[in-house]
C-alpha positions as CSV (number, residue, x, y, z in Angstrom):
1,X,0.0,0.0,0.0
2,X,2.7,2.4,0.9
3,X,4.9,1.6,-2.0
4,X,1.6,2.1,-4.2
5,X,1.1,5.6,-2.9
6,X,4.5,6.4,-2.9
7,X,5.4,5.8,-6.5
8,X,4.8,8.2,-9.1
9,X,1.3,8.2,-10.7
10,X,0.6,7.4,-14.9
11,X,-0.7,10.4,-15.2
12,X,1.8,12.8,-13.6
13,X,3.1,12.5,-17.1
14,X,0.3,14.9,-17.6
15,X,1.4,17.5,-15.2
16,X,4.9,17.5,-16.9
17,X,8.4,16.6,-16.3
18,X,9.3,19.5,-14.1
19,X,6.7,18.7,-12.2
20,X,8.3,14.9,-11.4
21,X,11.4,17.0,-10.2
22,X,9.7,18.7,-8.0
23,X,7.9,16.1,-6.8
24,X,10.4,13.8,-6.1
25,X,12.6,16.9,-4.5
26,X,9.7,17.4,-2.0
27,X,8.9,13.5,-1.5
28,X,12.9,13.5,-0.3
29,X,12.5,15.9,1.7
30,X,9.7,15.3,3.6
31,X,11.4,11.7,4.1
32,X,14.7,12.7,5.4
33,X,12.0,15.8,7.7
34,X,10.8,12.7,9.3
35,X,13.9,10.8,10.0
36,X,15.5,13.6,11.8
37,X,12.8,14.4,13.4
38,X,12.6,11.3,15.1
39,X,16.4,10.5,15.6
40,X,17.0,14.0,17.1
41,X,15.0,13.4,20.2
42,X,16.4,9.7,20.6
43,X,19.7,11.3,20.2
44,X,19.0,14.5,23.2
45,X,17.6,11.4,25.4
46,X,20.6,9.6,24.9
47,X,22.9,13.1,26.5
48,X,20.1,14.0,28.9
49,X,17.5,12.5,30.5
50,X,15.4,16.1,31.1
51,X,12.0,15.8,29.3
52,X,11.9,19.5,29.1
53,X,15.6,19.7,27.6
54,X,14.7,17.2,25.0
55,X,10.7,18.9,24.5
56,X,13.5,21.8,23.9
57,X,15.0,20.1,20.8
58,X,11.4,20.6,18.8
59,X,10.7,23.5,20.2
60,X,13.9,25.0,18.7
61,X,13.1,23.4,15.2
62,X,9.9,24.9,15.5
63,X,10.5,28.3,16.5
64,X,11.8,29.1,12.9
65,X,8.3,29.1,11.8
66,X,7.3,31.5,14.2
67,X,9.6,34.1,13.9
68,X,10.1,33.6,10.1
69,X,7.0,32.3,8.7
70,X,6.0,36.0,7.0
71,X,9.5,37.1,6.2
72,X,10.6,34.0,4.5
73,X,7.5,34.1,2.2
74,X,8.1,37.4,1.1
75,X,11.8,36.9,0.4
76,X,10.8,33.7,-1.9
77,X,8.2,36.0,-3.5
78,X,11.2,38.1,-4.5
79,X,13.9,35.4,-5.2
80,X,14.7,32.8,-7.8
81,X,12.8,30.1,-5.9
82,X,15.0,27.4,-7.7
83,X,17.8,28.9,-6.1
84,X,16.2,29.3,-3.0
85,X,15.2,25.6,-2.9
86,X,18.9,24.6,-3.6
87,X,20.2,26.8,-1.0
88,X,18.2,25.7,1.4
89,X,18.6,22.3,0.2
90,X,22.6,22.8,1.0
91,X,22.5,24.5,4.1
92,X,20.6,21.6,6.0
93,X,22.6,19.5,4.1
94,X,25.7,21.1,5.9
95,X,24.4,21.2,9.2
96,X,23.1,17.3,9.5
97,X,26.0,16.4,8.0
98,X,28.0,18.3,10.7
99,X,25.9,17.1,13.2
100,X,26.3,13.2,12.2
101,X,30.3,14.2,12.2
102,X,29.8,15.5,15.7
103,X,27.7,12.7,17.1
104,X,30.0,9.8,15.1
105,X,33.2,11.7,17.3
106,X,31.4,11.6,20.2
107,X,31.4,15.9,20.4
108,X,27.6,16.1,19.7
109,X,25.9,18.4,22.9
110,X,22.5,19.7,23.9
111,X,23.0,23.1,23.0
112,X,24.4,22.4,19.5
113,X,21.5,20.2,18.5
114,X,19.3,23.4,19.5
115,X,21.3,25.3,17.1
116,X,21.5,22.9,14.4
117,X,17.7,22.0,14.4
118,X,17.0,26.3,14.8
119,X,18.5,26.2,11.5
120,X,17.2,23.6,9.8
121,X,14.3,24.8,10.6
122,X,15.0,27.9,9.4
123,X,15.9,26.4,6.3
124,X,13.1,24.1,5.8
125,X,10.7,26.8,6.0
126,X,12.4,28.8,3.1
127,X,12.2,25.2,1.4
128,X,8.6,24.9,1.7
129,X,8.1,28.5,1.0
130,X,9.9,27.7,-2.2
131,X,8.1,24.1,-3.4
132,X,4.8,26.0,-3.0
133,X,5.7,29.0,-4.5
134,X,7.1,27.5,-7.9
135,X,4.6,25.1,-8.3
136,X,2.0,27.5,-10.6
137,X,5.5,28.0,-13.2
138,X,5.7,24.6,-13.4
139,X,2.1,23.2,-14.0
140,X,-0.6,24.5,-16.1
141,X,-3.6,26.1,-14.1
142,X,-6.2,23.3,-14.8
143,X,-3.9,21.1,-12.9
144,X,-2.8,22.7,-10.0
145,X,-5.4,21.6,-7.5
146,X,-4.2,18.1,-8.6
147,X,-0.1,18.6,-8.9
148,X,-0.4,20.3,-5.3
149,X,-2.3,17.2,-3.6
150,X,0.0,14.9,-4.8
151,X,3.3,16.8,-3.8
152,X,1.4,17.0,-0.2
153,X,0.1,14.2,0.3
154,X,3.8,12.3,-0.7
155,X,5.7,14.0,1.5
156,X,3.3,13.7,4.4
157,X,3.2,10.1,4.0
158,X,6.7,9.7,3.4
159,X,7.1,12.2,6.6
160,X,4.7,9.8,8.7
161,X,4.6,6.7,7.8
162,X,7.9,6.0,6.3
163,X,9.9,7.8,8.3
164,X,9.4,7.4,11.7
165,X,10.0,3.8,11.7
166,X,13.2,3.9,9.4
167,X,14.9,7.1,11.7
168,X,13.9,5.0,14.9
169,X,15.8,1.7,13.3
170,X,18.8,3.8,11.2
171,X,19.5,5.3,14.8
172,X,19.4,1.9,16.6
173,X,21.7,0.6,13.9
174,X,24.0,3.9,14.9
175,X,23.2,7.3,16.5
176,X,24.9,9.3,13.4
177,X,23.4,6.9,10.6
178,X,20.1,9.1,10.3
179,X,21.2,12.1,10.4
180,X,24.3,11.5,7.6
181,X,21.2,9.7,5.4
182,X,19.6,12.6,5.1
183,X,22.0,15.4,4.3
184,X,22.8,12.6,1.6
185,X,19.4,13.0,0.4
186,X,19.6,16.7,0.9
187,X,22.0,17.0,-1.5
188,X,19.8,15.0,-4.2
189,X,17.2,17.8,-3.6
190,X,19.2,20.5,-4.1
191,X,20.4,18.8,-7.7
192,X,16.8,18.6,-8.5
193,X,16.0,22.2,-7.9
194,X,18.8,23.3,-9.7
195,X,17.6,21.1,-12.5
196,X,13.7,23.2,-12.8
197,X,14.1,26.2,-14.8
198,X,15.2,29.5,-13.4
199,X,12.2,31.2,-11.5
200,X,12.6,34.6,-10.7
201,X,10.3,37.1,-9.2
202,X,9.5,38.3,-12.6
203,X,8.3,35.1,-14.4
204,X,4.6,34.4,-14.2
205,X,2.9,30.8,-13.8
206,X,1.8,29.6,-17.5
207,X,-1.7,31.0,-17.1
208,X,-1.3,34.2,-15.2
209,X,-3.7,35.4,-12.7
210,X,-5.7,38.5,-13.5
211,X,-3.6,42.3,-12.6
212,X,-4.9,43.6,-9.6
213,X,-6.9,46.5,-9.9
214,X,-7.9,47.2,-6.7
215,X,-6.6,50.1,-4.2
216,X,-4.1,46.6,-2.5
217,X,-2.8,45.7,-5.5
218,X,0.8,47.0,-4.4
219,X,0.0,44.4,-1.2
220,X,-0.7,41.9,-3.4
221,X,2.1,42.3,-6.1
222,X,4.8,40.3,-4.1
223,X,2.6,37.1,-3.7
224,X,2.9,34.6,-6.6
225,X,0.9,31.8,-6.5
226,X,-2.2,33.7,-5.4
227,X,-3.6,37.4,-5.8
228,X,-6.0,38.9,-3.5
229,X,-8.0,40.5,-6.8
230,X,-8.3,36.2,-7.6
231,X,-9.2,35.2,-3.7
232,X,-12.0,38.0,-3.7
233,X,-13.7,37.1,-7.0
């Protein structure tokens, strides 16, 4: 069942080959999400045995989305979002991969897993941003609605259901496995975004939306997948 929903459908051929990149990119990444996410606790109980030092752990991963939610969106709104993809892509690559060094040489310590997981948080979020953002270049209005279920729903199973089980057993096998597996895959991701065409601020999706003629429409400008003039209609 899992392999079944996991593997690319027939008819994403439809939705285009770009599309398959970017589906695969986020599919990744959600994968390698949910294998840190699990190994990182198991790896703060194994230096501490605090619940609220290791409750610490997620909440420094998930501070990053409060305190950049808004300003990451806007700076992918003005970016390349390929680019920002990529570079996102490399810089949780770097830190896992520094933290699977750290705990493989037995150097790995409370306070640098907060830091590492406030920034790949940080990063993840400008990831996300990013996915969602370039997803209207990439597929033809008509099949949006579709494209965007399947890219979510992939990486929230592969986030769930795959995940947690292989991070709990990759960190069993060793403590750095998980962590070293997915800056691997990290690094796949960013190849893939670098493969989708460039995306800057000033290319529109294939059908654009409608200009906004309303009093907001210098609000509105920066957002790219959706316009205000579009939601109010």
């Amino acid at each position: 069942m899992v392999e079944a929903a996991m593997s690319v459908p027939d008819t994403d051929s439809k939705l285009g080959r770009e599309f398959r990149k970017l589906w695969i990119a986020a599919t990744v990444s959600g994968l390698g999400d949910g294998v840190t996410q699990i190994a990182g606790p198991l790896l703060a109980v194994s230096i501490t045995r605090s619940p609220a030092q290791v409750a610490g752990l997620l909440v420094s991963q998930q501070l990053a989305w409060l305190l950049l939610a808004l300003p990451s969106g806007a700076m992918v709104d003005r970016a390349d979002r390929r680019l920002a993809m990529a570079s996102a892509s490399v810089v949780r690559a770097a830190a896992l991969g520094a933290l699977g060094l750290l705990v493989f040489t037995g150097y790995a310590s409370l306070l640098l897993l907060y830091v590492i997981f406030f920034v790949v948080g940080c990063a993840g979020l400008v990831f996300e941003n990013a996915c969602t953002a370039v997803l209207p270049a990439l597929v033809a209005r008509s099949g949006l609605e579709r494209a965007n279920g399947r890219l979510q729903s992939a990486a929230a199973l592969a986030r769930s259901l795959v995940a947690q089980p292989l991070g709990a057993w990759l960190f069993a096998l060793a403590a750095w496995i998980p962590f070293v597996l997915d800056a691997s895959g990290l690094v796949l991701v960013a190849a893939l975004a670098i493969a989708l065409p460039a995306l800057v601020n000033s290319a529109l999706p294939k059908h654009p939306l409608p200009r906004c003629e309303l009093p907001c429409r210098r609000a509105c400008a920066g957002s790219s997948a959706t316009g205000c003039c579009a939601r109010l209609r």
